[in-house]
C-alpha positions in Angstrom: -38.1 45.9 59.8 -39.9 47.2 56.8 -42.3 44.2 54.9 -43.1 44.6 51.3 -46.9 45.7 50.0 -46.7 42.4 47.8 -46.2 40.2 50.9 -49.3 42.4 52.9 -51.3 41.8 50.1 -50.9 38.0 49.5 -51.2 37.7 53.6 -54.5 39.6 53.4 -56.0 37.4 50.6 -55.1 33.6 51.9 -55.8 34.5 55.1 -58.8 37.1 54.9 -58.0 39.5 57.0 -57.6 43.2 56.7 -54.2 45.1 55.7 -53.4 46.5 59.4 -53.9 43.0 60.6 -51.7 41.4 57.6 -49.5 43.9 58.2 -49.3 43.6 61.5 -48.5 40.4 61.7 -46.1 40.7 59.2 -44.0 42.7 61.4 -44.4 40.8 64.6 -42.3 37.7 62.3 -39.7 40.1 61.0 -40.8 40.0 57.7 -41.2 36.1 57.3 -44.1 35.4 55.3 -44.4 31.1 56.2 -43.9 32.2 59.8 -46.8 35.4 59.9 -49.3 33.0 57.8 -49.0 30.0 60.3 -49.1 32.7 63.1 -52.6 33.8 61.4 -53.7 30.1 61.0 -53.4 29.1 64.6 -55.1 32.3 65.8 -57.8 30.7 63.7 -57.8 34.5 61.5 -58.3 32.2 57.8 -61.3 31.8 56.0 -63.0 28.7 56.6 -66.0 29.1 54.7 -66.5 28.0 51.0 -63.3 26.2 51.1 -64.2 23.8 48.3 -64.9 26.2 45.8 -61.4 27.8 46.0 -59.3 27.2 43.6 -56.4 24.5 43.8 -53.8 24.5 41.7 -50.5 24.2 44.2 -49.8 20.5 45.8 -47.5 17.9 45.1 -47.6 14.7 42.9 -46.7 11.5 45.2 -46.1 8.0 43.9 -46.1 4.5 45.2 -45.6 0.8 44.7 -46.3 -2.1 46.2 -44.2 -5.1 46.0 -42.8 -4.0 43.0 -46.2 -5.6 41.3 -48.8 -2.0 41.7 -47.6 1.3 40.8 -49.7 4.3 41.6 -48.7 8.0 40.8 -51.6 11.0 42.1 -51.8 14.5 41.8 -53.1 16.4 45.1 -53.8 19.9 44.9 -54.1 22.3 47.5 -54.2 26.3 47.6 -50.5 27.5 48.8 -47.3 26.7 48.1 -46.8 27.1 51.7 -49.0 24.1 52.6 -47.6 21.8 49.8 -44.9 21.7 51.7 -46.0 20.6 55.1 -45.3 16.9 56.4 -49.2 16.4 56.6 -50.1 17.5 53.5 -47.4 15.2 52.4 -48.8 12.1 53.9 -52.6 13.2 52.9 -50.9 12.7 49.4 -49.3 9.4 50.6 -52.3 8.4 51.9 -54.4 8.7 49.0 -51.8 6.8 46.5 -51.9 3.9 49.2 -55.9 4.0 49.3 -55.6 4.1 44.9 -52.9 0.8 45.4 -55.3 -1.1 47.6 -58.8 0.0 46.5 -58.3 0.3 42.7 -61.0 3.3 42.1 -61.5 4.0 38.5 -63.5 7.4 39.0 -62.0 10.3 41.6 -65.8 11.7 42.5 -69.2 10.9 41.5 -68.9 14.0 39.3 -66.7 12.5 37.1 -68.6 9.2 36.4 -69.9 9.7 32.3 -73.5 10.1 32.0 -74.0 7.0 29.7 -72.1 4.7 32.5 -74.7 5.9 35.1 -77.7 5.2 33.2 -76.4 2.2 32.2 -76.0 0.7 35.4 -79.6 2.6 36.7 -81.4 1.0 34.0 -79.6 -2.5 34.7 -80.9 -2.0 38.4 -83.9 -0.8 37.5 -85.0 -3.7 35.2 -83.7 -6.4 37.8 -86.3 -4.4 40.2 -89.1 -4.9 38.0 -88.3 -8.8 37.8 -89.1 -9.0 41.4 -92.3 -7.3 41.0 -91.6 -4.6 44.0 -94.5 -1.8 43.9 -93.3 1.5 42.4 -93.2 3.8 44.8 -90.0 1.9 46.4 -88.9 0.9 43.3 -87.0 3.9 42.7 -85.1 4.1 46.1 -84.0 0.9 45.6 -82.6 1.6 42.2 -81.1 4.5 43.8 -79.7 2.7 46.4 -78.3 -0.2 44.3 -76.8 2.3 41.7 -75.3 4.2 44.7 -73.7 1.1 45.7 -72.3 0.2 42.7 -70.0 3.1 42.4 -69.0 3.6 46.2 -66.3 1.3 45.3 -65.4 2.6 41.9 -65.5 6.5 43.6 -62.3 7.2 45.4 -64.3 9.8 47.3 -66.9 7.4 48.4 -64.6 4.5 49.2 -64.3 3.2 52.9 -60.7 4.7 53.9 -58.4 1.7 54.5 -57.3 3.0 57.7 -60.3 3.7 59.1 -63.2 1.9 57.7 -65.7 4.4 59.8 -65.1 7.2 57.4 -64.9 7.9 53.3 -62.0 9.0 51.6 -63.9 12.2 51.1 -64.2 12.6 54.5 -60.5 12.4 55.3 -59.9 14.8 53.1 -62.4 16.7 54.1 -60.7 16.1 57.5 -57.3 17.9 56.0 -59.2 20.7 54.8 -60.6 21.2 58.1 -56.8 21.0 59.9 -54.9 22.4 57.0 -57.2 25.3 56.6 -57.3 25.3 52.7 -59.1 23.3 50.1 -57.6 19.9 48.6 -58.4 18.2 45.9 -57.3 14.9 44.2 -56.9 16.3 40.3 -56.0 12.7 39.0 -53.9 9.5 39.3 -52.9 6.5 37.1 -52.7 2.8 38.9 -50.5 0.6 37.1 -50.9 -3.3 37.8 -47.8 -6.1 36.8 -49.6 -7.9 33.4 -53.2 -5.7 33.1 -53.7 -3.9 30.5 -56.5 -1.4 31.4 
């Protein structure tokens, strides 16, 4: 069966691989595009390097509520069309909108915490430091530290993972990457609490 140049081509630049191979693998599926790039993914033929700096801009937008009282709606973004649509990148998205229920971030990575809010809190830290009269040179770790703290639970990134306490939500996703074979990204969510006004 004959495959179409469009079809080699897209192959060739999810997966990485040269044209003969794209092609070739193209052929061995009949022509079925899902089936020859899951064939390339478990002969491990993808890129796996720079991941995060690929763009996203397929995924899915997953909602939840609890008990009728917390409401949380997420956008996760991932590379292909073709992975949006697989049960695990369904329940990464699932998983993330139960972590938002339960943890209540207000930031999605450290990156998007506003420069005033930081300093604020460092300086906060920094003068209760000076109150207790440690010596400089560990002064600053400690303000580190403390301001670190402060937004591990605000960061949905850097919050403990509800089901597995051992690991970050970064790291699960990081996780996904890792088995889905394509970058993912949380782009944003809204959490909506019964009688708070945010």
């Amino acid at each position: 069966m004959a495959v179409s140049i469009e079809n080699i081509k897209k192959l060739k630049e999810l997966t990485g691989v040269g044209l003969t191979d794209a092609k070739a693998a193209l052929v061995e599926v009949n022509g079925d595009f899902d089936k020859a790039l899951e064939a390339m993914r478990k002969k491990g033929l993808t890129r796996a390097e720079k991941k995060g700096d690929r763009e996203a801009r397929e995924g899915i937008i997953d909602s939840y509520v609890h008990s009728g009282r917390i409401g949380v709606i997420v956008e996760v973004n991932c590379e292909t069309d073709f992975v949006a649509r697989l049960d695990a990148f369904k329940v990464l998205a699932h998983e993330i909108s139960l972590q938002i229920a339960a943890m209540n971030p207000t930031y999605i990575t450290e990156a998007d915490i506003p420069a005033e809010e930081l300093e604020r809190v460092r300086k906060e830290a920094q003068e209760r430091i000076e109150n207790e009269g440690k010596p400089a040179d560990i002064a600053e770790k400690i303000v580190a530290g403390q301001v670190k703290k402060h937004f591990a639970e605000k960061v949905l990134y850097s919050q403990d993972y509800i089901k597995n306490e051992k690991q970050t939500v970064g790291d699960f996703i990081k996780e996904s990457i890792a088995k889905l074979g394509e970058n993912i990204v949380v782009r944003q969510f809204k959490r909506i609490e019964l009688g708070v006004n945010e």
